[in-house]
N, C-alpha and C positions, 0 to 999 in steps of 0.2 A: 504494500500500500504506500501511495507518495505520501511523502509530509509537504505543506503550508505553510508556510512562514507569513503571518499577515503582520504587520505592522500599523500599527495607527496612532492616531492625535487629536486632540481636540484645542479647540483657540477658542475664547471670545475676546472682544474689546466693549470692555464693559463686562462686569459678570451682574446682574443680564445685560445683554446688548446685542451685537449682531457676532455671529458663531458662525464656526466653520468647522469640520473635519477632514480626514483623509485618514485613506487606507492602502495600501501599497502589500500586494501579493505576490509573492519570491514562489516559484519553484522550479528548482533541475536551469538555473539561470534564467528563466522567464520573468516580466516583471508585469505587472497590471498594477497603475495609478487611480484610484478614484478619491474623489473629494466633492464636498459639496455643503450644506449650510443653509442657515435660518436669519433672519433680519432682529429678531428677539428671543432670547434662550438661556442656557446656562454653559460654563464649560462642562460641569458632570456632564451635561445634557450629550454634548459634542462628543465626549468621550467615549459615552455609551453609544452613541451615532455608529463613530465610527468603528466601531469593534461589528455592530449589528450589520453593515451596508459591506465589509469585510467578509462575515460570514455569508450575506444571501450571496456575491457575488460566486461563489466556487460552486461549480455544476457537478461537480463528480467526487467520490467515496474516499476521504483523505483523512491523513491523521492532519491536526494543524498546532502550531505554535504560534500564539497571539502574544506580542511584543509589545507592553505599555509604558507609558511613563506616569498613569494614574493608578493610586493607590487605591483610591478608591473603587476604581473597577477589578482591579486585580485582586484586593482585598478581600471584595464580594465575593470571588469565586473561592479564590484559596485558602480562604479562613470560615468558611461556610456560613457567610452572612448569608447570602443569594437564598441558599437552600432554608435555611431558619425560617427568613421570612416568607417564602412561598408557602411552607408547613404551619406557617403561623397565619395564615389569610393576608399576607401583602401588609403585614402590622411586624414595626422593629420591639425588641424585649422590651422597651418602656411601654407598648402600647402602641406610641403613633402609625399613623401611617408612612409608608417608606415613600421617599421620595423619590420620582419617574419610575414607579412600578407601571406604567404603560413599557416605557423600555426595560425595562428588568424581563416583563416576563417575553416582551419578543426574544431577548436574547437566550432567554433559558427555554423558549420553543427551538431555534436553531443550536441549543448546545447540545441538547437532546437529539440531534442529526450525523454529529459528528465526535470524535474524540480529539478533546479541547486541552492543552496544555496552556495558561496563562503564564509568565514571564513578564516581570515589572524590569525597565530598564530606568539609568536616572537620566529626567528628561535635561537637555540644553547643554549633555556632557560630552557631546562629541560620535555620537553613535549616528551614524551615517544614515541608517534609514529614518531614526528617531529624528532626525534635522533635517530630512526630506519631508516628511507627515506633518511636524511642523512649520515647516516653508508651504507647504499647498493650505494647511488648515488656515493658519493663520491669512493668505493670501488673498482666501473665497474671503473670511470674517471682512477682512478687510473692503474687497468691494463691494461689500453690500453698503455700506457707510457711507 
């Protein structure tokens, strides 16, 4: 089975304000650039964007490694917040409501597709695809402004 390397970012200017993502998909040397964005949003919002437009984008039965620089999304998977709150009715251990449980659970309908490895990388340190995802996020955020 191939592996996936998807890489992503999310920008706003403003948090809220106008938002951008991007997702950049590696395999066997190939690459696919996508990016794209909202006029008002958040950066989680962008983050979780672009992990989810990452995933719809692959048509065929892969392992993948998602590459972030949010902890917050990575967190969710790999410390099993995601799963808590699904089990919990979309409600975090105090009670509240989780915030963008519209995107949480699309992305936990596509995690449910594929075998998903998260990887938090640090963002603005030099990581080559991580400074691509954020040149295109940032870029879209930008022209909507």
């Amino acid at each position: 089975m191939k592996t996936v390397n998807i890489y992503t970012d999310g920008a706003c200017k403003g948090n809220p304000g106008a938002g951008g993502w991007a997702a950049i998909l590696e395999c066997d040397g190939y690459e696919k650039e996508l990016c794209g964005g909202e006029k008002s949003t958040t950066n989680n919002r962008m983050e979780l964007t672009a992990a989810i437009e990452g995933l719809k984008a692959l048509n065929k039965e892969c392992r993948v490694i998602l590459y972030s620089d949010s902890q917050y999304l990575v967190n969710a998977i790999n410390k099993g917040w995601l799963a808590s709150w699904k089990k919990n009715g979309w409600k975090k251990a105090d009670k509240s409501k989780v915030l963008n449980d519209d995107l949480w659970k699309t992305l936990d309908s596509l995690l449910s597709k594929y075998e998903v490895e998260f990887v938090w990388v640090r963002g603005h340190d030099g990581h080559a695809y991580n400074e691509r995802c954020d040149a295109l996020a940032s870029g879209y955020a930008e022209s909507l402004n």
